[in-house]
C-alpha positions in Angstrom: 0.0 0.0 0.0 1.5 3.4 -0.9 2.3 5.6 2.0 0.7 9.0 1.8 2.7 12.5 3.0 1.9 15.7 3.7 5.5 18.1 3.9 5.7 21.6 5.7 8.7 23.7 4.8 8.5 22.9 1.1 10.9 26.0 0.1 13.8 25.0 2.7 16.9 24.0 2.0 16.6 20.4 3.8 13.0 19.8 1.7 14.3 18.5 -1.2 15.9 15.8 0.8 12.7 14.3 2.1 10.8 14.8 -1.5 13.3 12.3 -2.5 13.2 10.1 0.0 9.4 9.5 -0.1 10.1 9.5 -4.2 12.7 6.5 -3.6 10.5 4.5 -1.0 7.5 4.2 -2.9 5.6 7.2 -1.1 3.2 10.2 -2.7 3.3 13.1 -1.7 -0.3 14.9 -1.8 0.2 18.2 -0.5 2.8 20.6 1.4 3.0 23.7 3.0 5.5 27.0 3.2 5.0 30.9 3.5 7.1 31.3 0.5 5.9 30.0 -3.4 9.0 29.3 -4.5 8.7 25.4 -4.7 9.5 24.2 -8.4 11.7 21.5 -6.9 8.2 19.8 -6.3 8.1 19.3 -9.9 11.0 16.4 -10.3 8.7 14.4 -7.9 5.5 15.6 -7.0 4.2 17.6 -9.7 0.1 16.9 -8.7 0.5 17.7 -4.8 -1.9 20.4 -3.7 0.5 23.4 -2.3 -0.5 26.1 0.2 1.1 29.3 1.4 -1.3 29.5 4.9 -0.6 26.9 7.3 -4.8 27.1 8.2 -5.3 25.9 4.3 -2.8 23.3 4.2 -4.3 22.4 7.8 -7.9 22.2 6.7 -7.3 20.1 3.3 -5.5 17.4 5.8 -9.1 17.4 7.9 -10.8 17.1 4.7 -8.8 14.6 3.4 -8.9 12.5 6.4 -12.9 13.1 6.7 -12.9 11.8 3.0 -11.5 8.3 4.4 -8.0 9.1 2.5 -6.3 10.2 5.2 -2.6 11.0 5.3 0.0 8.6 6.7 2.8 10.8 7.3 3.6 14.1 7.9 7.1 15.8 6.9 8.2 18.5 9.2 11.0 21.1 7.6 10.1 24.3 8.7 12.3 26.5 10.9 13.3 25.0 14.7 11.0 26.7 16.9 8.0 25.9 14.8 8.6 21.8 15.0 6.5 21.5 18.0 3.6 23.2 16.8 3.5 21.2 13.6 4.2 17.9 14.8 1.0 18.9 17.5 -0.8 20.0 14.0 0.3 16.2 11.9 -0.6 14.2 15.2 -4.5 15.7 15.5 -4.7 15.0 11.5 -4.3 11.0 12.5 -0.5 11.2 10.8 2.3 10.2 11.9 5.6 12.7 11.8 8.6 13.0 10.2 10.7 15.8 12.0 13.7 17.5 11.2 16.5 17.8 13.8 16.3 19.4 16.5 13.3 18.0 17.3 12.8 21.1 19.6 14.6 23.5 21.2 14.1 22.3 25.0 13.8 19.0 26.6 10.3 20.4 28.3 9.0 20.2 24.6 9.8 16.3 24.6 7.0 15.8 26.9 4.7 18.1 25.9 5.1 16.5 22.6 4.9 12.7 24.4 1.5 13.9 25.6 0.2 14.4 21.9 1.5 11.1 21.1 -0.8 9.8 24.2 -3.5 11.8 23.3 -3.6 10.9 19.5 -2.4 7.3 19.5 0.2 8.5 16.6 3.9 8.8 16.9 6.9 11.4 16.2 10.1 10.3 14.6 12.8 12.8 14.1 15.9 12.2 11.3 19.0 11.0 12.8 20.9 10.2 9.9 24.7 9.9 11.3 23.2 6.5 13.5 22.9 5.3 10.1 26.2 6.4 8.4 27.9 3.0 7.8 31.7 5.1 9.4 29.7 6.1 12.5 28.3 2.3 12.8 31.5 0.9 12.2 33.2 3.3 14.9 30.2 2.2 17.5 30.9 -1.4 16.7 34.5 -0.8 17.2 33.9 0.6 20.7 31.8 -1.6 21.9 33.8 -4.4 21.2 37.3 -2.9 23.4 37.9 -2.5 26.2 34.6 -1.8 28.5 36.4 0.7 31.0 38.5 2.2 28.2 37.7 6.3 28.0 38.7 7.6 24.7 39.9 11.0 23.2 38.2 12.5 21.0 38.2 15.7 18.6 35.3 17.1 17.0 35.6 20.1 14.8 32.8 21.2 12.2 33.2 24.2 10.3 30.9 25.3 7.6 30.9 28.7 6.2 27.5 30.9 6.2 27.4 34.7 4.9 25.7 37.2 6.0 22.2 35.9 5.3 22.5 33.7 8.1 22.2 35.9 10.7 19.2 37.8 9.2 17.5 34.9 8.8 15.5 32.6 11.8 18.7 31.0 12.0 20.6 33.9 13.4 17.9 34.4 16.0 18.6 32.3 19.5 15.1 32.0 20.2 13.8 30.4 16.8 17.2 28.1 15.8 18.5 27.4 19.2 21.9 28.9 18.5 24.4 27.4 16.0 25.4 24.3 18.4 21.8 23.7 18.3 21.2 24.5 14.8 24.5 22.6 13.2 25.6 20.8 15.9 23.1 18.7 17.4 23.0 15.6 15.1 27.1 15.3 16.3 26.1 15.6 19.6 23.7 12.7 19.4 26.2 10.7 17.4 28.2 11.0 20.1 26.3 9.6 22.8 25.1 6.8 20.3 28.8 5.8 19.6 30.3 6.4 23.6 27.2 5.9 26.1 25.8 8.2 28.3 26.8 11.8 29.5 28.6 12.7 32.5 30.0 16.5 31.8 29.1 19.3 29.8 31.3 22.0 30.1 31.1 25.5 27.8 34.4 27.1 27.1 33.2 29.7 23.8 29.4 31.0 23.0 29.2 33.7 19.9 26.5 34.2 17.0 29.4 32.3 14.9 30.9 30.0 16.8 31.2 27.9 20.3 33.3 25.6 21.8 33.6 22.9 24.8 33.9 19.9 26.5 32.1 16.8 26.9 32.5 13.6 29.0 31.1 10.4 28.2 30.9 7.1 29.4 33.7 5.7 26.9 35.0 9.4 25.9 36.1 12.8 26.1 35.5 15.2 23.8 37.5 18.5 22.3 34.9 20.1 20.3 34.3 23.3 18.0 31.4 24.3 15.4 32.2 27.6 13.5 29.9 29.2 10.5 32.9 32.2 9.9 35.0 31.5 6.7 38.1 33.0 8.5 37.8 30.2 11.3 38.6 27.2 8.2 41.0 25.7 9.5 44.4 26.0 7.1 44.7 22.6 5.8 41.1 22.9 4.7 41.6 22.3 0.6 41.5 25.3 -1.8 38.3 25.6 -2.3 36.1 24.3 -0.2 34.4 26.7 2.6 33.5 23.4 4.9 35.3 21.4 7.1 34.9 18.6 9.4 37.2 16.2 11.3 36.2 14.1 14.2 39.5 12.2 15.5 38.8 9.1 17.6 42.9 8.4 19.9 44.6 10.4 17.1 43.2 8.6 14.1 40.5 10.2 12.0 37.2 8.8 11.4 36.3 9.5 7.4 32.4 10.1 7.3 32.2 13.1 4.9 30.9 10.6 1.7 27.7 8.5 2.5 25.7 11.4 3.4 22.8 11.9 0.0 21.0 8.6 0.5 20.6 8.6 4.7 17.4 10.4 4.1 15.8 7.6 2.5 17.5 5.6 5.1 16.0 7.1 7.6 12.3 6.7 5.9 13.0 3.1 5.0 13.4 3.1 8.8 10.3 4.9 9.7 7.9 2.6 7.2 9.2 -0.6 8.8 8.6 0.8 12.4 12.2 1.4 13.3 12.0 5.5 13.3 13.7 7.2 16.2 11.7 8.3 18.7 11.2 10.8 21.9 13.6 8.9 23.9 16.3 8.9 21.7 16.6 12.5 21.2 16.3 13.5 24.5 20.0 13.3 25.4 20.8 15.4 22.3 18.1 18.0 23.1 19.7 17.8 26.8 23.3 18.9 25.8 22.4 21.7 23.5 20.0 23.5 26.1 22.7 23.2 28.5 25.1 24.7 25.9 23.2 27.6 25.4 22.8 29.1 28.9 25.4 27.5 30.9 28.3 30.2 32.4 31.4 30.0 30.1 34.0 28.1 31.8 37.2 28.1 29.6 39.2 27.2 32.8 37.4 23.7 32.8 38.0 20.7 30.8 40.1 20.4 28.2 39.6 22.9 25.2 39.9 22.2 21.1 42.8 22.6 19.4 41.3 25.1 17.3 40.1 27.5 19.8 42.8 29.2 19.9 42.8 30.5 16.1 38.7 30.9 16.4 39.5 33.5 19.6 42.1 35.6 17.9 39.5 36.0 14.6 36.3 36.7 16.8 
């Protein structure tokens, strides 16, 4: 039977992503949703799915499709951060199922305000988390698991990805809608990391600017030098001409290669969801956790240990 979706944030940068992922797992997509018309990208896959520019419309046609007995399955979620809560509330009383962007939300609160929905509604919330399906990331959990059980090891996370201006005029830029660039970029590493090396025990906050932060992180089988950036003139110097992204995570000294694999995890993930495997409430929360502590904790640059790169991001703030 073909799964039926619904998609809000059709314009977005990540939307394109899912469209092909309900493409390549059989799905149809019968109608989305965004504030801005400028959706031809619908066209490669969908071109017959009813579109909307006011959320009540798009709302009302799910209602009237459901009260028609052809009720939506699924409902894709890609709109900005602060938004996901009210539109997963807004898929869940349609009698669908969603599909959520990371982060989830911006504060573990949300988590069970959104577990009462799924109570209430008798429909569930799964959110992408596509590095727990990257075949490196797997490997490196594997490989842990299998050493040493009391074996702590060191680890380097650095993620730099250039952004211009636009950025910070956008939602993105604004604390209260993104949840501030750890939240915003970061939080999928954060939840690989607790995937790959158990739970948390510290979360410490050395650096916290509109462009960049830094800190440390203790796990059960790790700790963690990290740094996210979105300012070109923190790349790194060995990043190749060229290229305004950079990412390394080093595991004991010895990097971990996870920049390929990335365009098909998306219809990973849904091949996950349609067999019942999605990721759930639970298994965000410790991501969701770590960023809200990150955004409001004091600065401590005295504690743990910092990134290597700090130092450089410092002298260019």
């Amino acid at each position: 039977m073909t799964a039926t979706y619904a998609l809000v944030g059709a314009a977005g940068y990540i939307a394109p992503r899912h469209m092909k992922a309900i493409a390549e797992t059989g799905g149809r997509l019968d109608l989305a949703y965004d504030i801005n018309d400028s959706v031809g990208i619908m066209d490669q896959h969908f071109p017959d799915a009813a579109f909307f520019t006011e959320f009540e419309q798009f709302e009302a046609h799910m209602h009237g499709l459901r009260r028609a007995g052809r009720g939506i399955d699924y409902v894709a979620i890609c709109s900005p951060n602060y938004l996901h809560k009210a539109h997963i509330g807004a898929a869940l009383r349609a009698g669908a199922d969603a599909i959520c962007e990371k982060p989830l939300v911006l504060e573990p609160g949300d988590l069970d305000d959104i577990a009462r929905f799924e109570d209430d509604t008798g429909r569930k919330v799964n959110t992408i988390l596509q590095l727990r399906l990257h075949p490196a990331i797997l490997a490196l959990r594997d490989r842990i698991a299998a050493g040493p059980a009391d074996r702590v090891h060191e680890v380097d996370l650095g993620y730099f990805t250039s952004r211009g201006a636009w950025y910070h005029s956008s939602w993105k830029g604004v604390v209260a809608k993104s949840g501030g660039i750890a939240t915003n970029i970061g939080v999928h590493f954060y939840d690989m990391l607790s995937f790959v090396f158990g739970p948390l025990r510290t979360n410490i906050v050395h650096h916290r600017a509109e462009d960049s932060a830094a800190g440390y992180l203790e796990y059960e089988k790790a700790r963690v030098r990290w740094v996210l950036s979105i300012n070109r003139a923190h790349l790194p110097p060995q990043t190749p001409a060229g290229q305004t992204t950079y990412r390394s995570i080093t595991v004991d000294g010895e990097e971990v290669e996870f920049s390929g694999g990335f365009t098909d995890l998306h219809t990973e993930s849904y091949r996950n969801v349609l067999a019942g495997q999605g990721f759930g409430l639970e298994l965000v929360r410790p991501s969701i956790e770590v960023v809200s502590h990150i955004r409001t904790a004091p600065l401590e640059p005295g504690r743990g240990e910092q990134h290597p790169d700090i130092g450089r991001i410092l002298a260019n703030a």
